[in-house]
Residue, then its C-alpha position, 0 to 999 in steps of 0.5 A: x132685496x137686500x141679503x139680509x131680507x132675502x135670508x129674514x124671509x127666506x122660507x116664505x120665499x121659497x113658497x112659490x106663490x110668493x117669491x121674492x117679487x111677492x116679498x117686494x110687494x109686501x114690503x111696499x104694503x100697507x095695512x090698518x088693522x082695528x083694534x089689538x085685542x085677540x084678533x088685531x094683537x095676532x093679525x099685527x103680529x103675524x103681519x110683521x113676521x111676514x115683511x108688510x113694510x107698513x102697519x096702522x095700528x087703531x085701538x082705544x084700550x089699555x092692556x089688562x090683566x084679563x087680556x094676557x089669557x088671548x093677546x099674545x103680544x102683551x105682557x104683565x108689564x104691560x098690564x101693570x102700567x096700563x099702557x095702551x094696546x096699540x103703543x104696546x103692540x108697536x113696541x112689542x112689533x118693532x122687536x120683532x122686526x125692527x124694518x118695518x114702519x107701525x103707527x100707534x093710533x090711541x083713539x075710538x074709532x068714529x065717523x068725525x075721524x076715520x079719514x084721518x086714522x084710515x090714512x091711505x091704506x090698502x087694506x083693512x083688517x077687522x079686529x074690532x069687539x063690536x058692529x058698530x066699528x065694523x059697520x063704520x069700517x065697511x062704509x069707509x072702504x065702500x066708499x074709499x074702494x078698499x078690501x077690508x076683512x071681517x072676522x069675529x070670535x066669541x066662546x071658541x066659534x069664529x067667523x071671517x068674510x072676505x069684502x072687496x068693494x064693488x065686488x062682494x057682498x058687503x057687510x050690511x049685504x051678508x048681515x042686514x043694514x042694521x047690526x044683528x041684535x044683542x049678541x054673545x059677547x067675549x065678556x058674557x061666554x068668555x073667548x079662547x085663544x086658540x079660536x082667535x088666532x084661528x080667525x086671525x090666520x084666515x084673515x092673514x091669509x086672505x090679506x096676503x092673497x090680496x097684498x100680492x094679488x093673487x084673486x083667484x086663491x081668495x076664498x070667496x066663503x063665508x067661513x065659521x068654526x067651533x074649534x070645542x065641538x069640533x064644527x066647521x063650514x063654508x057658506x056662499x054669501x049672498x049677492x050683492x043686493x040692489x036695495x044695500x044702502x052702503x052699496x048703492x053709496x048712501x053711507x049712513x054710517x060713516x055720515x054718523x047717522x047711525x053711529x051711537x051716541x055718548x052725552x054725559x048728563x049734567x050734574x047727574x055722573x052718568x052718560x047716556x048712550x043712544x043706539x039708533x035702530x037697536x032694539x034689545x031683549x031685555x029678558x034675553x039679556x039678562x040670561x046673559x049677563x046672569x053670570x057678570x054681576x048684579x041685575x035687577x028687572x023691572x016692567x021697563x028696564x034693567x038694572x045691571x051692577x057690573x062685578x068689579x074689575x079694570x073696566x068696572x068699578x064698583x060704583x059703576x050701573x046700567x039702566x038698559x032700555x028695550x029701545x037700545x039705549x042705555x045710562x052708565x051711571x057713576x062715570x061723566x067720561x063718554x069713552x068708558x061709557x061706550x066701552x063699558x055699552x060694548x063690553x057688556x051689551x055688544x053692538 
């Protein structure tokens, strides 16, 4: 390694475990981390401070002022011009460390075109706002043979698993071969920084194990926090299960016939969205959303008028069905439709 490097890296260097062999083989690494938002923008960041010599970035968002509370790599600017995440998050990056190679990918992530955004990397990080994506992901590196890392946060309570295909229990192992049903999302309990970056540096930590091949420091737990009532565990996850459908190497996911579907409907300034094998409890939902907007229940539905902000105008409404399936009127494009069905609804 150059004098330069051995002097950028020099502290952790001095760390044993890593060495200046382990500097080299994190320079000739390369991650893909999905979606920069609290998770993603600290695991990119702390990544590129750290030398892994090649960065995937994958989000299809633009920064917004409510981000600045949690996603450390952006700014007012940002905001102000609404410059999508991942462009952003290069930009910031490369100021950082400026040796390093980061790709911007501005996009959803969807069975038709992971293969071309996932391009050869050795390793997946999870920074995605909803199980569809992760479910989508776990497919793929099953499939690929890849390690990826889960991580979750909501309210101030984290959760970050470690998966190596054919190895570990895999996603649908450790929750079900569906995503759990309706959940917390950030947009319902609000999230804090500080249980991001916590999740965020158990899934560095873990990719640095993996990049420099040091299985035996693995963490072989499933560990989870509530950084606000002062709540940590480690938990054994289950084993591997013979009847896991991405295990046993039928990908329903990744084959797209699972994934959620977005058809905007003619004439009528709505998209409808399908979520195969969801169900949603309506009364349980509207608990939830209590405190995002206007909703009104019926015997067959929801009504839901989200409150006014960058990710929901005014004109914009959701009729919510027990099957899953929901229609976002006042909006004919499917991208914000699906945005606007994972902010409120999660999945």
């Amino acid at each position: 390694m150059s004098d330069a490097s051995t002097g950028r890296y020099s502290r952790q260097i001095r760390y044993a475990p890593i060495g200046e062999a382990g500097q080299r083989r994190l320079r000739d690494s390369h991650v893909a981390i999905v979606g920069c938002g609290a998770l993603g923008s600290a695991q990119a960041e702390l990544l590129a401070r750290a030398g892994v010599g090649h960065l995937t970035l994958i989000d299809r968002d633009e920064v917004e002022p409510s981000n600045l509370q949690r996603q450390a790599l952006y700014t007012e600017a940002d905001a102000a011009a609404h410059r999508p995440k991942s462009v952003a998050a290069r930009e910031h990056l490369l100021q950082i460390n400026s040796t390093i190679e980061i790709d911007a990918v501005v996009d959803d992530l969807l069975p038709e075109n992971i293969a071309a955004r996932l391009r050869a990397p050795g390793l997946i990080l999870d920074g995605a706002d909803n199980f569809e994506t992760r479910y989508l992901i776990n497919d793929f590196a099953l499939a690929r043979g890849l390690s990826w890392i889960y991580g979750a946060v909501a309210g101030a309570y984290g959760i970050s698993f470690t998966i190596r295909a054919g190895q570990t229990a895999c996603l649908q192992c450790l929750l079900g071969p569906a995503p759990p049903e309706a959940g917390e999302t950030c947009d319902q309990t609000g999230v804090l920084a500080w249980a991001a970056r916590w999740v965020a540096a158990q899934q560095v930590s873990e990719a640095v194990k993996l990049l420099l091949g040091a299985d035996a420091a693995l963490r072989p737990t499933v560990i989870t926090a509530d950084l606000w009532h002062n709540l940590s565990r480690e938990l054994a996850p289950p084993p591997r299960r013979p009847d896991c459908p991405a295990c046993q190497g039928h990908y329903v996911w990744l084959q797209g016939e699972s994934h959620s579907q977005a058809r905007a409907l003619c004439g009528r300034n709505a998209v409808q969205i399908r979520a195969p094998g969801r169900t949603l409890d309506l009364a349980w939902l509207h608990r939830q959303l209590a405190a995002c907007g206007r909703l009104q229940a019926t015997p067959y539905l929801l009504k839901f008028w989200p409150r006014a902000q960058n990710a929901a105008p005014e004109t914009i409404e959701f009729s919510i069905f027990p099957d899953g399936r929901a229609i976002i009127h006042g909006t004919s494009d499917p991208v914000l439709a699906r945005r606007l069905y994972t902010q409120y609804l999660g999945m």
